[in-house]
C-alpha positions as CSV (number, residue, x, y, z in Angstrom):
1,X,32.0,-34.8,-160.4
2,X,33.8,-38.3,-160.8
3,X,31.1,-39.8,-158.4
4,X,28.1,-38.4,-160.6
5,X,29.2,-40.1,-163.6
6,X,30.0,-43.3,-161.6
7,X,26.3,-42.9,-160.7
8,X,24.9,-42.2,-163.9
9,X,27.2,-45.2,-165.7
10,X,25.7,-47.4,-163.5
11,X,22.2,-46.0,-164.2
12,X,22.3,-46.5,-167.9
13,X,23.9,-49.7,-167.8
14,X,21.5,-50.9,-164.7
15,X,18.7,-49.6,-167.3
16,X,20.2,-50.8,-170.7
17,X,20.6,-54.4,-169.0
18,X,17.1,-54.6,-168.0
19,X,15.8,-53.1,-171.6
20,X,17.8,-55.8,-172.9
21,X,16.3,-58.3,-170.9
22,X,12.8,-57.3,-171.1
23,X,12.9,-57.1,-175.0
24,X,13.8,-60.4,-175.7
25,X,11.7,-61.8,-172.9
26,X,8.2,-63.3,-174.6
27,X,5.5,-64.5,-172.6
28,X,5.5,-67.9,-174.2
29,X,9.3,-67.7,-172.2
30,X,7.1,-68.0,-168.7
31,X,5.9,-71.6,-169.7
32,X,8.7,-72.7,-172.2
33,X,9.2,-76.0,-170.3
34,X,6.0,-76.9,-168.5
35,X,4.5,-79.9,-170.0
36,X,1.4,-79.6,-172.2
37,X,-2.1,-79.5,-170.6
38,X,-5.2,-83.0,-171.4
39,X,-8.4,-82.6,-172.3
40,X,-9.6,-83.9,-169.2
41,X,-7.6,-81.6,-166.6
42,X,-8.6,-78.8,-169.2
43,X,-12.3,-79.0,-170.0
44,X,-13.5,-77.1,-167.3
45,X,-11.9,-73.9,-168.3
46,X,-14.2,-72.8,-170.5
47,X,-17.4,-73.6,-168.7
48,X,-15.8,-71.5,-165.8
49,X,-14.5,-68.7,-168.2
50,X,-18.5,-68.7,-169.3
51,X,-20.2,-68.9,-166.1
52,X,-17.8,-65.4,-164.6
53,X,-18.8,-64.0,-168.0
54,X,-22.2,-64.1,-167.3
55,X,-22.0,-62.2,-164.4
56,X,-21.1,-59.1,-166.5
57,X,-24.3,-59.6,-168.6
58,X,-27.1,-57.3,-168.1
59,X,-29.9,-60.2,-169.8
60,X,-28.2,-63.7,-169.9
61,X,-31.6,-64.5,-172.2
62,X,-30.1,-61.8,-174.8
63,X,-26.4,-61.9,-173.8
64,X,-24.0,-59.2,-175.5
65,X,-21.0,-61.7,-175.6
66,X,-22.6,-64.8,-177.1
67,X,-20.0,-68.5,-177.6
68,X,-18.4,-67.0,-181.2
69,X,-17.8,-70.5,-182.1
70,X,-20.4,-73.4,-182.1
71,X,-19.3,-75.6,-179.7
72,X,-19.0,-72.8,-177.4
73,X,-20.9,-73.7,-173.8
74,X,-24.1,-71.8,-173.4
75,X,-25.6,-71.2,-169.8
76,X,-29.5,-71.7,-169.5
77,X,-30.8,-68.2,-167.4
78,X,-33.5,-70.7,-165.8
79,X,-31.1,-71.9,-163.8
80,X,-29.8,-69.5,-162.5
81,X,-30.3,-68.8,-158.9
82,X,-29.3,-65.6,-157.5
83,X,-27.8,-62.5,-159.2
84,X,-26.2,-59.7,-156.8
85,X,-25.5,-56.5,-158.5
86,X,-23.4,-53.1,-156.9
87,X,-26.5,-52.2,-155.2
88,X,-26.5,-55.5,-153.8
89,X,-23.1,-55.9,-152.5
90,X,-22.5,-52.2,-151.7
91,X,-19.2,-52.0,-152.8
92,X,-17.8,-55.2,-150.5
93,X,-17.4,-57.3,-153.1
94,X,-17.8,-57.1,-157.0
95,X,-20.9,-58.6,-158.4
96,X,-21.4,-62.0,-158.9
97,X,-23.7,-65.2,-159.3
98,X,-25.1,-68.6,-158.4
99,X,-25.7,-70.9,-161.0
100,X,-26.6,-74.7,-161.0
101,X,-25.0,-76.5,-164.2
102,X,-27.1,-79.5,-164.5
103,X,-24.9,-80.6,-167.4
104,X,-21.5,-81.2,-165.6
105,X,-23.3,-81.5,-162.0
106,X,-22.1,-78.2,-160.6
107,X,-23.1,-75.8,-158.1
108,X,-21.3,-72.2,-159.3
109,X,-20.5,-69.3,-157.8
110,X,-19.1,-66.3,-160.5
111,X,-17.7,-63.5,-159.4
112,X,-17.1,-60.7,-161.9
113,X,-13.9,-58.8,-162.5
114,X,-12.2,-54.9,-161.6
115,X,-15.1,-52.5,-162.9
116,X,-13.0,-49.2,-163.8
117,X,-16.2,-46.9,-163.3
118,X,-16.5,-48.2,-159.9
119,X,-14.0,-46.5,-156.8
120,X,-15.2,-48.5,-154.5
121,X,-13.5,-52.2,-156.6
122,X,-10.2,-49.7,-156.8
123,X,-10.4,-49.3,-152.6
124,X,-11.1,-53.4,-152.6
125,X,-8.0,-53.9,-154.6
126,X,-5.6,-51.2,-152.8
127,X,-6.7,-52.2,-149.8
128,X,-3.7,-54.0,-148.8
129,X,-1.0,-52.4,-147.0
130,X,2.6,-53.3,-147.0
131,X,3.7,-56.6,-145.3
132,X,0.4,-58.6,-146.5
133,X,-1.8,-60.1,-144.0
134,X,-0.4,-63.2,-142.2
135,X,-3.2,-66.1,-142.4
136,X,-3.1,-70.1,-142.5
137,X,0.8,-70.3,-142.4
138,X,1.2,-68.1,-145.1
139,X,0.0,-64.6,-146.3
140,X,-2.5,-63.0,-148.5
141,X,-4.1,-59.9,-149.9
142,X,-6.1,-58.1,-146.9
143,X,-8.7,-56.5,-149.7
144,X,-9.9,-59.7,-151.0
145,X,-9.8,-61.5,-148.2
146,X,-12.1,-59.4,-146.6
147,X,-14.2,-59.6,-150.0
148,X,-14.1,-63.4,-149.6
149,X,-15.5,-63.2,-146.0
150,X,-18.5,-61.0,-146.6
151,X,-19.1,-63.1,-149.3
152,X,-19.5,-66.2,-147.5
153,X,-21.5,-65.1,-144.5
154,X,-24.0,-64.0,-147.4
155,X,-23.9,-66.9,-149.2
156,X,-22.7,-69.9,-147.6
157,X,-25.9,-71.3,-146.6
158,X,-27.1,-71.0,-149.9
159,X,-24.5,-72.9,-151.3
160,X,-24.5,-75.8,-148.6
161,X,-28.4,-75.8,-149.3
162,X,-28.1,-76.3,-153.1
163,X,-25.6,-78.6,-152.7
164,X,-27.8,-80.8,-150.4
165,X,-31.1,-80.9,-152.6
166,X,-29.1,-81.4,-156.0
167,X,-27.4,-85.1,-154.3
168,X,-24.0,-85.8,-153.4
169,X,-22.8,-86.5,-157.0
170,X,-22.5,-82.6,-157.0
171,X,-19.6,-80.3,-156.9
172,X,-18.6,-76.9,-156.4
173,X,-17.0,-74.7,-158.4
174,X,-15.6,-71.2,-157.7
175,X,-14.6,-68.7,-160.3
176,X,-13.8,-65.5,-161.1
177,X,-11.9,-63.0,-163.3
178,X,-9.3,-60.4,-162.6
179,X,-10.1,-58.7,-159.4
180,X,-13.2,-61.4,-158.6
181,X,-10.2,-64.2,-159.4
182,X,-8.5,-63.3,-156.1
183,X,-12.1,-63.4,-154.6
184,X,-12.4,-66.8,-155.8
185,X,-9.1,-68.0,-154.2
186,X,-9.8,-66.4,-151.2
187,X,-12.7,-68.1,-150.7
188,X,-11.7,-71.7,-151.9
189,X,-9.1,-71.7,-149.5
190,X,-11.9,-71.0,-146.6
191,X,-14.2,-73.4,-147.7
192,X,-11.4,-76.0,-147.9
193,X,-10.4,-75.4,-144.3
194,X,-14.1,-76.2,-143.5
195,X,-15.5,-78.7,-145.5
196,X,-18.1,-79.8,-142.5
197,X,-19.6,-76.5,-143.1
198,X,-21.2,-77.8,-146.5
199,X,-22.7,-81.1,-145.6
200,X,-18.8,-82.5,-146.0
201,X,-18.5,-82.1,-149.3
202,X,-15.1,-84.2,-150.5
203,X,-12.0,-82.1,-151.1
204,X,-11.9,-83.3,-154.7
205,X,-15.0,-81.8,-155.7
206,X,-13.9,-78.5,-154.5
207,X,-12.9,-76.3,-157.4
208,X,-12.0,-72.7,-158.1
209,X,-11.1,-71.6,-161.4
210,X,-8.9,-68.1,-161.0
211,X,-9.2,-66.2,-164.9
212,X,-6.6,-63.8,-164.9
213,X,-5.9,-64.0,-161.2
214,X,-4.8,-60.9,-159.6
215,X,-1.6,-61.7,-157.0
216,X,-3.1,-62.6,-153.9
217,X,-1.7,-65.3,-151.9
218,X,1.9,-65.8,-150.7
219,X,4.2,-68.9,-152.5
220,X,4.1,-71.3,-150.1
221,X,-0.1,-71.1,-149.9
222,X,0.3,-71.0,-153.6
223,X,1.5,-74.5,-153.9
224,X,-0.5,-75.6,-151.2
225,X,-3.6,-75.1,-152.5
226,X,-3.3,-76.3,-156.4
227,X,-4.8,-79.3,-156.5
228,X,-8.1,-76.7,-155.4
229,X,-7.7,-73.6,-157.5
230,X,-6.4,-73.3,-160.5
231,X,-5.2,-70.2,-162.5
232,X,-5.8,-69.2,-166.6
233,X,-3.5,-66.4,-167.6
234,X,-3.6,-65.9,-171.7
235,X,-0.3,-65.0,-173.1
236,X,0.7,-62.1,-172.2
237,X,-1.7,-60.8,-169.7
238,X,0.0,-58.4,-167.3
239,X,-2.0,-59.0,-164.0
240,X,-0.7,-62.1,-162.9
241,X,2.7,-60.6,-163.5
242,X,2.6,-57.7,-161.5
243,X,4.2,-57.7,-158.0
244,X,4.7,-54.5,-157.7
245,X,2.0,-53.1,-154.9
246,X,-0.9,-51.7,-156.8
247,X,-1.2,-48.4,-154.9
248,X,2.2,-47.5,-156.6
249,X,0.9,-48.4,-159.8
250,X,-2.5,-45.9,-159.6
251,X,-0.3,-43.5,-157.9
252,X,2.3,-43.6,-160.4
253,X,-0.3,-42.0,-163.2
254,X,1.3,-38.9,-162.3
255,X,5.0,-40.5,-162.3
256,X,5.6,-43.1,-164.5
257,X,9.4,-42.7,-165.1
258,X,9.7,-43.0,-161.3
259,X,7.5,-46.3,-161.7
260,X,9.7,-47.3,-164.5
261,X,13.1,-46.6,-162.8
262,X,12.2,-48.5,-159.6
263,X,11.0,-51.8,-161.6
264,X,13.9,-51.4,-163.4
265,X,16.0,-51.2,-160.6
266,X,14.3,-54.1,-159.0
267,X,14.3,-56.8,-161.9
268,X,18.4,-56.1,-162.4
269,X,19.6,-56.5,-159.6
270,X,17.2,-58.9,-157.7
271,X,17.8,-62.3,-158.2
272,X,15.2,-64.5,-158.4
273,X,16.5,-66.7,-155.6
274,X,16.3,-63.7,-153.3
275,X,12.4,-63.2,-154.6
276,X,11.4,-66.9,-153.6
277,X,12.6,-66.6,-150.0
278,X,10.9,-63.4,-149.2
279,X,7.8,-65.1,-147.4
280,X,5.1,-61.8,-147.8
281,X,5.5,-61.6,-151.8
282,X,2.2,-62.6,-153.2
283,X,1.6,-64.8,-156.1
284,X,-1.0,-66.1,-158.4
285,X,-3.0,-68.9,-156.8
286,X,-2.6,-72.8,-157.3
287,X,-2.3,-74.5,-160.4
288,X,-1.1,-72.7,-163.1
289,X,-2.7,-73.2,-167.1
290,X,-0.6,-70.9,-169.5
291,X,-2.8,-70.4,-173.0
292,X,0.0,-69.8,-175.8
293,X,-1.3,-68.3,-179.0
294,X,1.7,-66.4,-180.2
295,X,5.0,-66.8,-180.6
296,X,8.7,-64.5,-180.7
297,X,9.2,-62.8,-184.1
298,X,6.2,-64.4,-185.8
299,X,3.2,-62.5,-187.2
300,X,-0.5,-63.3,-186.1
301,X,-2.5,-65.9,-183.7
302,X,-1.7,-69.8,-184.1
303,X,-3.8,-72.4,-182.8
304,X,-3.4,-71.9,-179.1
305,X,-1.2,-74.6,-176.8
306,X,-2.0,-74.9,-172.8
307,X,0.6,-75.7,-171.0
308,X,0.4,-76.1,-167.2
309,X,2.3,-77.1,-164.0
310,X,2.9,-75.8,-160.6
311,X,5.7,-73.9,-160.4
312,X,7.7,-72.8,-158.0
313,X,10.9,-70.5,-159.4
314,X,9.3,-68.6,-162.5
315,X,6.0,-68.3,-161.5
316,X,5.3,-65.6,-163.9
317,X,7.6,-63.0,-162.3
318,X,8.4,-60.8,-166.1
319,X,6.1,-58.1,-167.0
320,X,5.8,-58.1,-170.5
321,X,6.8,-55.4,-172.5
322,X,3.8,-55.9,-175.7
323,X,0.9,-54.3,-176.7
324,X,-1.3,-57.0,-175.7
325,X,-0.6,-56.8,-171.9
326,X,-3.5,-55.5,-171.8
327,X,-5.9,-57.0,-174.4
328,X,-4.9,-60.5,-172.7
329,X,-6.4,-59.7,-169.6
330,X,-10.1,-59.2,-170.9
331,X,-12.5,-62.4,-170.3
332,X,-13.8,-62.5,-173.5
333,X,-10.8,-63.2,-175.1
334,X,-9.5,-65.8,-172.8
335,X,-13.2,-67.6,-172.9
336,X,-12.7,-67.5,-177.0
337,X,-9.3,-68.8,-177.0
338,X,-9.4,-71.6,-174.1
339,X,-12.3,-72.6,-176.1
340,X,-10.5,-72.9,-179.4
341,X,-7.5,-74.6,-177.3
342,X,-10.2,-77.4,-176.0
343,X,-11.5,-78.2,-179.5
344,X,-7.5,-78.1,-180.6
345,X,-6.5,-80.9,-177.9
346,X,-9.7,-82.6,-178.4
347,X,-8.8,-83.1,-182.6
348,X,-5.4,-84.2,-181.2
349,X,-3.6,-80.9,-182.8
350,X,-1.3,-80.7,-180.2
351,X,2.0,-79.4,-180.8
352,X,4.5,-81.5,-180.8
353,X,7.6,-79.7,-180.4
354,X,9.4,-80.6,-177.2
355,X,10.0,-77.5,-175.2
356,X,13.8,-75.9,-174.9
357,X,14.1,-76.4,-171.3
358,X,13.3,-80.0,-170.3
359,X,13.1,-79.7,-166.4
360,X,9.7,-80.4,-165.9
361,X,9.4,-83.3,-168.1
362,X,8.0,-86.8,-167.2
363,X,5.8,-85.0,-164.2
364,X,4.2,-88.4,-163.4
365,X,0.2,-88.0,-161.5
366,X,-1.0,-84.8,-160.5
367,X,-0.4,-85.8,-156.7
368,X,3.2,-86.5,-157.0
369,X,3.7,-83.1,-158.9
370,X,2.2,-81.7,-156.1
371,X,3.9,-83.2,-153.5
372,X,7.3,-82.7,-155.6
373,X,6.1,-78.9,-155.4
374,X,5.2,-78.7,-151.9
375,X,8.6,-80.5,-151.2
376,X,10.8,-77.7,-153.1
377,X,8.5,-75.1,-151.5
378,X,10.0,-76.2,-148.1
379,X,13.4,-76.6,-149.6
380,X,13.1,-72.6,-150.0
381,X,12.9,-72.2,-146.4
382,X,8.9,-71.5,-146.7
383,X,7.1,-73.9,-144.3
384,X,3.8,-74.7,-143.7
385,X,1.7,-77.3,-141.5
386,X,0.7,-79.0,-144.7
387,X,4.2,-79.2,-146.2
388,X,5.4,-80.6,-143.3
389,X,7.3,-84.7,-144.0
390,X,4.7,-87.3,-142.8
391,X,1.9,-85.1,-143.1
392,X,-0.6,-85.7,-146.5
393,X,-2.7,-83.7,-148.0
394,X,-6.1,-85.7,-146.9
395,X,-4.8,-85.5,-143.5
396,X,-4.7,-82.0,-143.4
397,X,-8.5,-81.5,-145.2
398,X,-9.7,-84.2,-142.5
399,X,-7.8,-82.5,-139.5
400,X,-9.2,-78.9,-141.0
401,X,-12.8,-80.3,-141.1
402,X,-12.8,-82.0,-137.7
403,X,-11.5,-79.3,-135.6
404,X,-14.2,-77.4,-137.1
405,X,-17.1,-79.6,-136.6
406,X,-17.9,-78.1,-133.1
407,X,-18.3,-74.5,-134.7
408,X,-21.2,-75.3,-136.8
409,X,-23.3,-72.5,-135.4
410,X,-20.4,-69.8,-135.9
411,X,-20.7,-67.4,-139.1
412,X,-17.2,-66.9,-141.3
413,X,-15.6,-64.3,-139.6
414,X,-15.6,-66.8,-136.4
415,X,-14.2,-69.4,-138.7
416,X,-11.9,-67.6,-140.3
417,X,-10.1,-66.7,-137.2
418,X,-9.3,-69.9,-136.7
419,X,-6.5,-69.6,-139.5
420,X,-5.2,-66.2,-139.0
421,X,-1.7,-66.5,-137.4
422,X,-1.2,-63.0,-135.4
423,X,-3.0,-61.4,-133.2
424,X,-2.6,-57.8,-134.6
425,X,-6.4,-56.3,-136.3
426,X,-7.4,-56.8,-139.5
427,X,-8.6,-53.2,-140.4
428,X,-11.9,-53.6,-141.2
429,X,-14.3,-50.8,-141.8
430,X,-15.7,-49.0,-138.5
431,X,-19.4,-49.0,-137.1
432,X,-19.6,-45.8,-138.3
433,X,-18.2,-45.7,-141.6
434,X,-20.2,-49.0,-142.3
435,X,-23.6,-47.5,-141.8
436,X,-24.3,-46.7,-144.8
437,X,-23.6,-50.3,-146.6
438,X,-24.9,-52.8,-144.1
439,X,-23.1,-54.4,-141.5
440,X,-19.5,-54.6,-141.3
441,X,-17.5,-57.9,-141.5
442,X,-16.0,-57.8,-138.1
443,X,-12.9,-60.2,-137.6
444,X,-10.8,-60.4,-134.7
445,X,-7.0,-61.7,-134.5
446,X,-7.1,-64.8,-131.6
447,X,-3.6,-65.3,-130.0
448,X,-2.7,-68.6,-131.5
């Protein structure tokens, strides 16, 4: 009898601890002391946030979510390339599109977010059993890495040939929302490790812009890959935040107290410290631009701050407890408000209320904040050839892109071997089952 109520004491004060924490925990909290974003470092957002949108339009001539604001960017359907619906893709990736922005010297590739009507995005995004998928020193979500794959072997050419008859003054740019975020990353991280394969295209004209990012990459691969991809999560948006394996999530419909008790459970008596070492967590990818439109125990919307950095420790690791969890993870949204954030910083409205927590102050160029972050990613025990002392960053794009120069007539999967790290199979779909939906994206594990 004595040892039940021990049990339940601790229960209820395991439980009341975390319902005190989670209360009082804001998701302006996550960013409190990164250092506001520029205009220049931030002006892409919104094209990007535009360009994924229109891949959910049925009629980009007569779109259903027109800019709400004036100075909102509008795409032109005329140039727009290719357009691959569900039919299209047959349920291996969600839909997206190619798109040549004349106007900022672009070549985009949108990829659209988690359809709910649609079981075969919900078998994409559960497809990732437990331990992650080791790959390029790090791991990442088996699901969307396969996604990324197929993805590439259909459209890589494409790419590399738009990028050759539009000049070299050219970039290209990545993006997706939600489920198509981790896509995104995915694939920026492939097409970094092989830059010869689009006419060596410089590393710095690379981008992938993740909108709502679903957790897809380990910490260390994170960090290594910011100065690439870079992550917009509004407010409170629950997605990025959500470590817990998704299939327990959809499963826990039926079960939600038992959801509850186990992330309660977790977040108590966890540390953070313990989190950071534990090499198959996943996180959301790169660079990390936090829009803040609200604030603790204040009523309505305020002129939305960006904040940004590249964290390491508090890389938004708090579900929120609010009702807008969910209304922050919808693209419209996010376009409207990183869009009204632009036209704030460009009227020099910044806030200027220094933040409580004054760490991250005084971050000097991007590079150095990068190396700073790689360097205290290895400090956590998490290494990586690229956060190895001596070796930079170009040095690892021009070793990446010269040992795959001989493999110019390979397709992805080949390449992509090249930076898995086992030799145990990746689980992709059979001959058999594959029939139906084209050919299967076949990848097989070398021994390194």
């Amino acid at each position: 009898m004595g040892v039940s109520c021990g049990i339940e004491c601790v229960f209820c004060l395991g439980c009341t601890r975390w319902a005190c924490r989670r209360c009082g925990y804001v998701g302006a909290d996550d960013s409190a002391a990164w250092p506001p974003a520029t205009p220049n470092e931030f002006a892409h957002v919104p094209r990007a946030c535009r360009a994924v949108l229109a891949a959910y339009e049925d009629d980009l001539a007569r779109p259903r979510w027109a800019p709400a604001r004036p100075g909102g960017y509008r795409m032109d359907p005329a140039a727009v390339v290719k357009r691959a619906s569900y039919a299209d893709t047959c349920g291996r990736c969600p839909p997206y599109l190619l798109y040549v922005d004349r106007a900022a010297r672009e070549v985009v590739l949108a990829v659209r977010g988690l359809n709910l009507g649609r079981d075969a995005d919900y078998r994409l995004l559960l497809d990732n059993p437990p331990g992650s998928q080791s790959f390029d020193g790090g791991y990442v979500h088996l699901g969307l890495l396969k996604a990324a794959a197929w993805l590439l072997n259909r459209e890589a050419d494409t790419l590399c040939r738009l990028l050759r008859d539009c000049g070299p003054e050219y970039g290209l740019v990545l993006a997706g929302h939600s489920l198509g975020a981790g896509v995104a990353a995915l694939m920026a991280v492939m097409v970094v490790n092989h830059l010869d394969r689009f006419g060596e295209i410089p590393r710095t004209r690379v981008r992938c812009y993740a909108i709502s990012p679903a957790r897809c990459m380990s910490l260390n691969l994170a960090v290594k890959y910011a100065d690439v991809i870079h992550s917009v999560v509004l407010q409170d948006d629950f997605l990025p935040r959500t470590p817990t394996p998704l299939q327990h999530i959809f499963g826990s419909i039926f079960c939600l107290p038992c959801l509850l008790f186990l992330v309660c459970m977790r977040d108590t008596f966890i540390s953070e410290g313990r989190k950071l070492k534990d090499p198959k967590r996943l996180y959301a990818p790169g660079r990390m631009y936090h829009i803040v439109e609200r604030k603790f125990c204040r009523c309505g919307r305020f002129p939305p701050v960006v904040r940004t950095a590249i964290p390491v420790e508090g890389r938004f690791e708090h579900i929120i407890l609010s009702c807008n969890a969910m209304f922050d993870h919808g693209i419209i949204w996010t376009e409207r408000e990183a869009q009204k954030a632009l036209e704030v910083m460009l009227k020099g409205n910044v806030m200027t209320t220094p933040p409580a927590r004054q760490q991250m102050d005084g971050r000097g160029s991007l590079q150095e904040e990068h190396t700073e972050a790689l360097e205290r990613a290895l400090s956590l025990h998490r290494p990586h050839p690229a956060s190895q002392p001596g070796v930079s960053f170009q040095d690892q794009a021009s070793s990446c892109s010269s040992d795959s120069a001989s493999s110019r007539t390979m397709n992805w999967d080949e390449l992509v071997e090249k930076l898995f790290d086992g030799n145990e199979p990746l689980g992709m779909i059979s001959d058999e089952e594959d029939d139906s939906v084209g050919s299967s994206v076949k990848l097989s594990l070398p021994v390194r």
